[in-house]
C-alpha positions in Angstrom: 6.6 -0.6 67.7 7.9 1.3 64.3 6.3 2.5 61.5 7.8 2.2 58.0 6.4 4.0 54.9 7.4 2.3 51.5 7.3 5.3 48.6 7.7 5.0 45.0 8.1 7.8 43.0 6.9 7.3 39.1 6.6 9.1 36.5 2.8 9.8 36.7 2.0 8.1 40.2 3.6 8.1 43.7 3.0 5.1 45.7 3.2 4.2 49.5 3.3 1.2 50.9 2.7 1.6 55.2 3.5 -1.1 57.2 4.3 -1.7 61.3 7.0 -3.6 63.4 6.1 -4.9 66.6 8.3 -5.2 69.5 9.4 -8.8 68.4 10.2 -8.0 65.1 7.8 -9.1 62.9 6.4 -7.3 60.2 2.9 -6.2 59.1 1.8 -4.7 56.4 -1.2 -2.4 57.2 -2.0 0.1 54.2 -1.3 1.8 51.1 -2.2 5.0 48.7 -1.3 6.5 45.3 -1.5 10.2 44.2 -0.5 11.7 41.8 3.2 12.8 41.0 4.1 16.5 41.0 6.6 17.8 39.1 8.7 16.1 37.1 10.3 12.0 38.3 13.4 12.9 40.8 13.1 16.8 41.7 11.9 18.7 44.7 8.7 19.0 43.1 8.1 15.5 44.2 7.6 16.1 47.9 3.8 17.7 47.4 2.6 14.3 45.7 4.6 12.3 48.5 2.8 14.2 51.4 -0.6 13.3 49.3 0.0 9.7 49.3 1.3 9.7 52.6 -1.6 11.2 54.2 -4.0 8.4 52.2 -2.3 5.6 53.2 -2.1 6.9 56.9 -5.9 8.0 57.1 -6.5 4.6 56.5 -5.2 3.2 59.7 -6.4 6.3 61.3 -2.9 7.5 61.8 -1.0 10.8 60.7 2.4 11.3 59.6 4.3 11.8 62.7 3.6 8.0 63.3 6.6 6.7 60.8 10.0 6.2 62.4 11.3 6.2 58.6 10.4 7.1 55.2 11.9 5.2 52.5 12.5 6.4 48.8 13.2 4.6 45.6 16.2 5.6 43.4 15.0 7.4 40.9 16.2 8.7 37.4 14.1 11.6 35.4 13.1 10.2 32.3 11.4 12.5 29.4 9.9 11.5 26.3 9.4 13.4 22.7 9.0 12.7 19.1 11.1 13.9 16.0 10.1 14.1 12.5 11.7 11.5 9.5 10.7 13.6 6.7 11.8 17.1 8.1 10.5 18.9 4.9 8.4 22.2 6.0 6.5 23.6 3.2 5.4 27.3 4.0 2.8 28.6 1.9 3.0 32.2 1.5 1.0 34.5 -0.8 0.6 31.4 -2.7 -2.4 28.5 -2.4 -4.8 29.0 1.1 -7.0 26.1 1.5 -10.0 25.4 3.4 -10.7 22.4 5.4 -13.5 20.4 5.5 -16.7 20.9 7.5 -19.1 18.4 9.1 -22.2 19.8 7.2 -21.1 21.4 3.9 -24.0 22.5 1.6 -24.6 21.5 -2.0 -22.6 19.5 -4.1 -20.5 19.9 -7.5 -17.4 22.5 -8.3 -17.7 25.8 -8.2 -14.5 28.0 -9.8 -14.5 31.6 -9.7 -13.3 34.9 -8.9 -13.3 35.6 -4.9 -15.3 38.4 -3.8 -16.5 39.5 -0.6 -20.6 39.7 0.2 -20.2 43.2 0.7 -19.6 43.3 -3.4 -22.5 41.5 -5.1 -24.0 44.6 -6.0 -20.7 45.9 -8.3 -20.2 41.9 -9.7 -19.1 41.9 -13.7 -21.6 40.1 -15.8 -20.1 36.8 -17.7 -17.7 36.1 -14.9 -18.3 33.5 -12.2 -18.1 34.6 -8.4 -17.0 32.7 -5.3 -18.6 34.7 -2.4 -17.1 34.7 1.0 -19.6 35.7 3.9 -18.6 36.7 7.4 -19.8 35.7 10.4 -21.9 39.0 10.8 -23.7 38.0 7.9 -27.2 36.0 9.1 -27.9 32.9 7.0 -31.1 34.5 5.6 -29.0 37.6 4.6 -26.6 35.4 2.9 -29.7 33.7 1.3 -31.5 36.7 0.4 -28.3 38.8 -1.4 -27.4 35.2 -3.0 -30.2 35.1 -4.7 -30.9 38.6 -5.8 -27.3 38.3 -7.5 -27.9 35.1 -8.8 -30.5 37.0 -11.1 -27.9 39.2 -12.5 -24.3 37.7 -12.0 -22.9 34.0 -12.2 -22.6 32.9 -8.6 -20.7 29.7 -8.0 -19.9 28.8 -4.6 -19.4 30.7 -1.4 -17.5 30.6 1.8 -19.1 31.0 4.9 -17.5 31.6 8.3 -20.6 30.3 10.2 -21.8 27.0 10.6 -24.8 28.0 8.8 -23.9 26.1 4.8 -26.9 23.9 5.1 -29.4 26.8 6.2 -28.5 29.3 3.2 -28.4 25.9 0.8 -32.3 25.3 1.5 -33.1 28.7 1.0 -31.2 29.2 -2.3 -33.5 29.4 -5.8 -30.0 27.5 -7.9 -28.1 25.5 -5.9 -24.6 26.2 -5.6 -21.6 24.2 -3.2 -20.7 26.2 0.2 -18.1 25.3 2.5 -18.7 27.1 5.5 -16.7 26.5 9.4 -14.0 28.6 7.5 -12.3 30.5 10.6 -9.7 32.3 9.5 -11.7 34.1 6.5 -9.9 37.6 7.1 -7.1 36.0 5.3 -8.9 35.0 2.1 -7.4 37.6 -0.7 -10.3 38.7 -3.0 -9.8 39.0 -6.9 -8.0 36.1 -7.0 -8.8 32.6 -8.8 -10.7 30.1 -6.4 -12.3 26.9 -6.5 -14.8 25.2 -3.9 -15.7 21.4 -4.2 -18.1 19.6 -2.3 -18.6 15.8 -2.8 -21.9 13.9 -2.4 -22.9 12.7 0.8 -21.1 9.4 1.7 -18.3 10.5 -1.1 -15.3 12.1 -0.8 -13.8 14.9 -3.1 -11.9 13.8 -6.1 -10.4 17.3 -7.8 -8.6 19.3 -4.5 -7.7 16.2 -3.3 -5.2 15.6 -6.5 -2.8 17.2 -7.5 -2.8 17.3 -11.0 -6.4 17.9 -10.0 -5.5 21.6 -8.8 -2.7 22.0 -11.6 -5.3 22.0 -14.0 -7.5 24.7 -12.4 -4.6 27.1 -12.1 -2.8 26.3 -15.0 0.6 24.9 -12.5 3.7 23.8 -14.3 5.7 20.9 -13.0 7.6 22.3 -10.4 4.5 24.4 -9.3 2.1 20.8 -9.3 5.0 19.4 -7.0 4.6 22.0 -4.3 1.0 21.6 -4.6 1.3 17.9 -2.7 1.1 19.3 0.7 -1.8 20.9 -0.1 -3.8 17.6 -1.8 -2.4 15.4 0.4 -4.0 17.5 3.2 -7.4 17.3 1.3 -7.6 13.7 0.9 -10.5 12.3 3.3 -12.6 15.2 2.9 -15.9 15.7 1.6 -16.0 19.3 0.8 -12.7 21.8 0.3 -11.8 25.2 -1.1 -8.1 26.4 -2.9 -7.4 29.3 -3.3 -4.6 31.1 -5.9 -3.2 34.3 -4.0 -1.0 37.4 -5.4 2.0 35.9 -6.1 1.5 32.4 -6.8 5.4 31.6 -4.5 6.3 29.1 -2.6 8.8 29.9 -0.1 10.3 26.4 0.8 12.8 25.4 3.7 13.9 22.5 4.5 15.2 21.5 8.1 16.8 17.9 7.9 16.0 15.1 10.3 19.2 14.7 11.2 21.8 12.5 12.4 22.3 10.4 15.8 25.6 9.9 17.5 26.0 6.9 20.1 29.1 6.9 22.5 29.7 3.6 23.6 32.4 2.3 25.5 34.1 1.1 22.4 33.6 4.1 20.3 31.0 5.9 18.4 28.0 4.5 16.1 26.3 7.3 13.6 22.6 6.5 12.0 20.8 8.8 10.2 16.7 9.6 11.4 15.8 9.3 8.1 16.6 5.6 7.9 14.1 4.9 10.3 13.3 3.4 13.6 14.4 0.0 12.8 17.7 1.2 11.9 18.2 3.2 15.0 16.8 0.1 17.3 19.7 -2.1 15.3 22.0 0.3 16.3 21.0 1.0 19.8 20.9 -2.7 20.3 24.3 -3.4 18.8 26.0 -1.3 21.2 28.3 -1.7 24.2 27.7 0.3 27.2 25.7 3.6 26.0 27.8 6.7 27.4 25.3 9.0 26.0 23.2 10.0 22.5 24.0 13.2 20.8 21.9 14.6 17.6 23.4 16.3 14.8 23.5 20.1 15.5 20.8 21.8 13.2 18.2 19.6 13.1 15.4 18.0 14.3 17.0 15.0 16.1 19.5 17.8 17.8 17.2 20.7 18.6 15.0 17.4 20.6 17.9 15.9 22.1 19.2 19.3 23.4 16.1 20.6 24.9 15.4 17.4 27.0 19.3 17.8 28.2 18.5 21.5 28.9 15.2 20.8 30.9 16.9 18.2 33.1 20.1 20.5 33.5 18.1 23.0 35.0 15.6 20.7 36.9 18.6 19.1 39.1 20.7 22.0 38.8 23.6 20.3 37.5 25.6 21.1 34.5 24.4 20.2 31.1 27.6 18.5 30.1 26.6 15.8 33.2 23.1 15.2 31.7 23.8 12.1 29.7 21.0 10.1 27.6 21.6 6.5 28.4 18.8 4.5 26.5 16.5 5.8 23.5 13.6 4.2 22.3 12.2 4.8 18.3 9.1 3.8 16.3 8.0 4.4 13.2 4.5 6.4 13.1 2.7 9.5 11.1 2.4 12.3 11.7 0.4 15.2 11.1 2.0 18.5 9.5 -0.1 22.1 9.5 0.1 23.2 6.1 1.3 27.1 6.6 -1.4 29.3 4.8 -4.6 27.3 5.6 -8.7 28.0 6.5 -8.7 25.6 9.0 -6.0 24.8 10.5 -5.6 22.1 8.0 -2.7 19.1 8.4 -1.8 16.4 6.1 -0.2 12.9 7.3 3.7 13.0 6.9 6.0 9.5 7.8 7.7 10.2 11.8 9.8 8.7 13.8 8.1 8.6 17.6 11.4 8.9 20.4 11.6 8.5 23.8 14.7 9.2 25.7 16.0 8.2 28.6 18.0 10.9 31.0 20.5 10.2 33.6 22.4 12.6 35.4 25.7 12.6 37.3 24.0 12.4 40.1 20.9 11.4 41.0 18.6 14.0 42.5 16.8 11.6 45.1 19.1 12.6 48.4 17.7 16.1 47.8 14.1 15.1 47.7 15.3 13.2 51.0 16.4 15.8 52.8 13.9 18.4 51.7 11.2 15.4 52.6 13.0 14.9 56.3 12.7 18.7 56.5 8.8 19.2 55.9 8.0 16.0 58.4 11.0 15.3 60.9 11.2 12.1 59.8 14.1 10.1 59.0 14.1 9.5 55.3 16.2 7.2 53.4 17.2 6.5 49.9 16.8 2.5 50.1 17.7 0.8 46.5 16.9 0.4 42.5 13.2 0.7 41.4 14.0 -2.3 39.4 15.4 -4.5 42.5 12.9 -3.3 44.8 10.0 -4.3 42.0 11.4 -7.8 42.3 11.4 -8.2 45.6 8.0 -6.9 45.5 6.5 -9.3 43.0 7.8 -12.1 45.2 4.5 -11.7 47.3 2.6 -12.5 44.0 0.9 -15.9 44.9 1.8 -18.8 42.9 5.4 -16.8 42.2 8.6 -18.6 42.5 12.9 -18.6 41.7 14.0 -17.1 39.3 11.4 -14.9 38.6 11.8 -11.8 35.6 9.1 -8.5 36.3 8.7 -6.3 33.8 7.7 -2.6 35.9 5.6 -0.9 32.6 5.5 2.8 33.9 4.9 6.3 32.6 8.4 6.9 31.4 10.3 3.9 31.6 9.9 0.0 31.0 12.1 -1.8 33.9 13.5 -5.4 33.6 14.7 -7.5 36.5 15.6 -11.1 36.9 15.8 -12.5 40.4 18.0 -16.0 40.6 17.6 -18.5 42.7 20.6 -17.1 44.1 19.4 -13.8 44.9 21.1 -12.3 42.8 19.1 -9.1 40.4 19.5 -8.3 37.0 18.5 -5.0 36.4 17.9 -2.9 32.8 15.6 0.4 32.5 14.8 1.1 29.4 13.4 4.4 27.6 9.8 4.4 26.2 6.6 3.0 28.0 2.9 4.5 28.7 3.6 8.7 28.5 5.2 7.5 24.9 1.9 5.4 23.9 0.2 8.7 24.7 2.2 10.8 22.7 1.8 9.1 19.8 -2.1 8.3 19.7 -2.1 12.5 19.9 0.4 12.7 17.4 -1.3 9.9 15.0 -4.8 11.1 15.5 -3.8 14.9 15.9 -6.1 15.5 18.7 -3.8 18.0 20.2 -5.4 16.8 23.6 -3.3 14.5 25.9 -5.5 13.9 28.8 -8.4 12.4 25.7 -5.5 10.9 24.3 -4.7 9.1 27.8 -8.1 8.1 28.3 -8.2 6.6 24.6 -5.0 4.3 25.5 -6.5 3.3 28.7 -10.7 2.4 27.8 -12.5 0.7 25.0 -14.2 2.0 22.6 -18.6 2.3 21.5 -20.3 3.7 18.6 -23.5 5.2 20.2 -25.9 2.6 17.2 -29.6 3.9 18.7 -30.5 5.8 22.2 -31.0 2.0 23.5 -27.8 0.4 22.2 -23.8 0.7 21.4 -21.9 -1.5 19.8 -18.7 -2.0 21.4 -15.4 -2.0 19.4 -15.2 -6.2 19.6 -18.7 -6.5 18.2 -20.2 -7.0 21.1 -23.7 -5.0 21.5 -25.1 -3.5 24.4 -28.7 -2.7 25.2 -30.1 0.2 27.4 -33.1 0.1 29.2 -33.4 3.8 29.4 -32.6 6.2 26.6 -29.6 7.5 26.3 -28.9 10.9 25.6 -29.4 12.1 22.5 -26.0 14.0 22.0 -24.5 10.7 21.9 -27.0 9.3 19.1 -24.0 8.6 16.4 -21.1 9.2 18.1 -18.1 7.5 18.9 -17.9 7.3 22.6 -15.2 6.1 25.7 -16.8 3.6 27.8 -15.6 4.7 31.1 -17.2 2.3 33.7 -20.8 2.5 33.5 -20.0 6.3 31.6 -19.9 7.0 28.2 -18.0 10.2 26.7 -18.3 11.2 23.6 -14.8 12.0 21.3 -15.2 14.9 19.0 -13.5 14.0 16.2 -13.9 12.5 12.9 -12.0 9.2 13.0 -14.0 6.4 13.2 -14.5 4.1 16.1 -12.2 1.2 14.1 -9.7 3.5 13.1 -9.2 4.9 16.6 -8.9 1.3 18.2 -6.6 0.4 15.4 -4.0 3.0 16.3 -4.3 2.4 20.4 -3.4 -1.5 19.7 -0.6 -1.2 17.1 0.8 1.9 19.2 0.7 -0.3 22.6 2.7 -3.5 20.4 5.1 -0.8 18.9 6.0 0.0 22.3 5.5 -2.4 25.1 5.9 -5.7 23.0 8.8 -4.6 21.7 10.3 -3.2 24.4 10.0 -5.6 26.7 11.5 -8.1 24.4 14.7 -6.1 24.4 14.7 -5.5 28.0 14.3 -9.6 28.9 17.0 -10.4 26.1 19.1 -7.7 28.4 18.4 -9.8 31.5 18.3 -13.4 30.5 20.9 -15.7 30.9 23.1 -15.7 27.8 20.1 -13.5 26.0 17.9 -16.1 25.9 14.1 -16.0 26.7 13.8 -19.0 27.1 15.8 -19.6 30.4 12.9 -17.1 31.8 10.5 -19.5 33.2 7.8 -17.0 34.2 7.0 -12.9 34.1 5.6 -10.9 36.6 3.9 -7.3 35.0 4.0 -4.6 37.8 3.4 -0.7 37.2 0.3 1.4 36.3 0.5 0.2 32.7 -0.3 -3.5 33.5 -3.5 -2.2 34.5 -4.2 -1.8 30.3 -7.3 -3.8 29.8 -5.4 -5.0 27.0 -1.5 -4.4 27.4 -0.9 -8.3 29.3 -3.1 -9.6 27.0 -0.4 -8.9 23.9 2.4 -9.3 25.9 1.5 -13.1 27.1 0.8 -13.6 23.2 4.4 -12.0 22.2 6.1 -14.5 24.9 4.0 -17.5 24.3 6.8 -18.5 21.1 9.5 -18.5 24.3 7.3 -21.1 26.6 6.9 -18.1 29.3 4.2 -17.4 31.8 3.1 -13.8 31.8 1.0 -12.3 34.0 -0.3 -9.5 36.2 1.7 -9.1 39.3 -0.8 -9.5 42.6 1.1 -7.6 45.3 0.5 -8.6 48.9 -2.4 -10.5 47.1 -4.4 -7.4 47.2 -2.8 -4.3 45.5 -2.8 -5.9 41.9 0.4 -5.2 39.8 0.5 -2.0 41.6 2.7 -0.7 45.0 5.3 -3.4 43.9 8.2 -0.9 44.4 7.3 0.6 47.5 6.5 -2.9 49.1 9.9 -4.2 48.3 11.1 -1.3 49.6 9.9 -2.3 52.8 11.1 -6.2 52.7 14.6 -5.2 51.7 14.9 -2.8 54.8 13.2 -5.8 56.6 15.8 -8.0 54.9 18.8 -5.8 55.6 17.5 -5.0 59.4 17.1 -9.0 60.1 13.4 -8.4 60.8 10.6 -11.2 60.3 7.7 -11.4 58.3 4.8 -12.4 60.3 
């Protein structure tokens, strides 16, 4: 009797596959179990998720690890994703305009433009000259009130600043109403004496003055070149419903521009060049066009070369290998926006800037996966062995799909990588792995939203959306409306929430629940649909979909509640059947490679299926 354990290491999950031979050779599979990787794809790091996922699978059969005769690993190649900037153009405001951002709850209404003082100095204001008064967060809001309108009787008051969220509560309690912005957190660096202006729109407008920049040149008297440096700082405004500027001592701006940079492509025939700034069309027309890809350089100096470098640096020092073996052998671009913090702001305030999303793919000279081997044999006294491509061992594993047959294409959608394979009815495998799949999809729904959170942002690409209508009902982000017959809890009343099974989580942000689902779905088509046309032109015979019959979708991604659902639509112009992948019958589209691990040692040893 032997034990075999099947284990695929992925970018974000490692799974097992555990199966038995019996003492005529037939095989049985018995179990499996997933945990999560740890560490980066192909380094020692690997081994703690490995001994997770082991020990679930085994518990399951009630046996340990010293029951496996043989462990066997997937070949493995680390593959890291990041983004570069198009429009590379940094504006650093310095001792120039500081702007505020926009609250949930401004108070007031109107345009208030004025000399900034601090509340300490009501008592010393100059009569006929208006005041914008800035009020810490010591300050109480019936303080802030109280002073506000005792100078109000002596001194033109025309806004204020508050660092509390407390604009509404001073608002009811003033005698003349006046706009405040308050949630202002970094106040300490307001300058006082200096020209300001605060605007606060009516509720369910937006502001029409800060939000322009012509707007702001006319308030502090800007000449051309002054109104053009000005556009970081509208265009950050633009949305909002309240907003402060504010001219500081010099009136500069320092300026420096870093440019996006060029890329370099060594093929086997030579080299391509294609500038960032063209785009990610461009760049994908040049990737495609090219021979064998020896490896992508960016120009030194920029953007494109300071990302390139570092992800050759982190995997140089990862495997231990010299950074002149790190090679990039596929790179994936998209088009996208994103945000840019606007040096010298309140609030941390950002405006939307045009981006180019990338995700590279990272071989080295030698792949890492005997070491995790041997470090593996070493913690269980097991044999281990390095048995074949995740690609060819996806195939194999999608065979036990029901309804599957010769020649069959899968398409592995992972965390870092999207994986084509054809199987002929020969046998024989077609294999391409391409850069850019579900750890990419994430990226950029955190860059596009500017969440700065990627486990939310990875539980935005993988759930559907609500908008919490009443505490007995949400309506769902396809129309659909769902009633409760218990309240729900208030906290939720208005917000857009993450249905999460029978949970709902609320998102703290300001995007609404149409806007939110409108950047998960055209992120996921950027991405997968277009990658995994590429990758099948790769593998069909004579590039043409439609010699591929049918599609098999393996890996965590075709899990997506809406990921197969696009793809079948992108394939249905080629006649071809896409579908998710139903491993053993039971595992869905997942364990695919670390079951054909199994049937191609089974295969190799002349074992039989039983």
């Amino acid at each position: 009797m032997r034990w075999l354990a099947g284990v695929d290491i992925g970018n974000s999950t490692t799974e097992v596959c555990i199966a038995q031979v019996d003492e005529q050779g037939h095989l049985r599979f018995i179990s499996s179990g997933m945990a999560s990787t740890t560490g980066t794809k192909g380094t020692i790091d690997n081994v703690v998720g490995i001994m997770t996922a082991l020990t679930k699978a085994l518990h399951l059969c009630n046996k340990s690890i010293s029951t496996l005769d043989i462990i066997l690993l997937n070949k493995a190649a680390p593959v890291i994703g990041d983004t570069a900037m198009e429009t590379i153009t940094e504006t650093i405001i310095t001792e120039s305009s500081m702007i505020g951002h926009n609250p949930s709850t401004p108070g007031g209404m109107g345009l208030g433009i004025g000399i900034v003082i601090p509340f300490s100095s009501l008592s010393i204001c100059e009569k006929d000259q208006p005041y914008i008064v800035v009020i810490p967060k010591e300050v109480s809001y019936e303080e802030a009130a109280q002073g506000l309108n005792q100078a109000m009787l002596q001194f033109e008051i025309v806004a204020a600043i508050m660092q509390k969220d407390e604009g509404v509560l001073v608002y009811n309690r003033l005698h003349k109403k006046i706009p405040i912005v308050d949630e202002v957190k970094y106040i300490e660096k307001i300058p006082y004496q200096m020209l300001g202006v605060v605007e606060v729109a009516p509720v369910g407008k937006m502001i029409q003055t800060l939000s322009n920049p012509y707007g702001i040149a006319s308030i502090f008297q800007l000449n051309s070149e002054e109104t053009r440096r000005m556009i970081p700082v509208a265009k950050s405004l633009v949305g909002n419903r309240s907003a402060v500027v504010i001219r500081t001592p010099k009136g500069g701006v320092e300026e420096r521009i870093i440019p996006a940079g060029t890329l370099q492509i060594q093929t086997s025939l030579g080299k391509r060049t294609v500038q960032i700034d063209e785009g990610a069309l461009e760049i994908m027309k040049q990737i495609q066009e090219s021979e064998r890809i020896l490896d992508i350089q960016g120009e030194v100096g920029t953007h494109i070369g300071g990302m390139l470098s570092q992800i050759k640096t982190e995997m140089a020092l990862l495997t231990e290998q010299p950074i002149e073996e790190v090679k990039i052998k596929d790179l994936f671009a998209t088009d996208t926006f994103l945000p840019v913090r606007v040096q010298g702001g309140l609030g941390g305030e950002t405006y939307m800037e045009k981006g180019v999303g990338i995700a590279a793919m990272v071989k080295t000279q030698q792949l890492p996966m005997d070491r995790i081997a041997k470090a593996l044999a070493e913690k269980t006294g097991i044999e281990v062995k390095v048995e074949g491509v995740e690609g060819v061992m996806a195939s194999l594993g999608a065979l036990t799909t029901p309804g599957t047959e010769l020649p069959l294409a899968i398409l592995d959608l992972g965390g870092g990588s999207t994986d084509a394979a054809l199987l002929d009815v020969e046998g024989k495998v077609s294999v391409t792995h391409l850069a850019g799949a579900g750890d990419l999809i994430t990226m950029l729904i955190d860059a596009e939203l500017g969440l700065e959170n990627r486990q939310i942002c990875e539980r935005i690409k993988r759930n559907p959306l609500a908008k919490v209508e009443s505490l007995f009902h949400i309506r769902m982000e396809n129309g659909e409306i769902q009633f409760f017959s218990s309240p729900l809890s208030p906290k939720l009343f208005g917000q857009v929430v993450l249905v999460e099974g029978n949970e709902l989580h609320p998102l703290h942000t300001h995007w609404s629940m149409e806007k939110i689902a409108l950047t998960r779905q055209e992120i996921k088509k950027k991405v997968f649909v277009q990658n995994i046309l590429r990758g099948l032109q790769k593998i069909a015979p004579e590039g043409n979909l439609k010699k591929i019959p049918n599609v098999v979708l393996v890996g965590g991604s075709a899990l997506d509640f809406e990921v197969p659902e696009m793809i079948l639509e992108a394939l249905a112009p080629y006649r071809i059947v896409a579908g998710r992948g139903q491993i053993r019958h039971i595992e869905g589209p997942r364990n695919a490679v670390a079951t054909g691990l199994i049937l191609s040692y089974v295969s190799e040893h002349k074992l039989k299926l039983s």
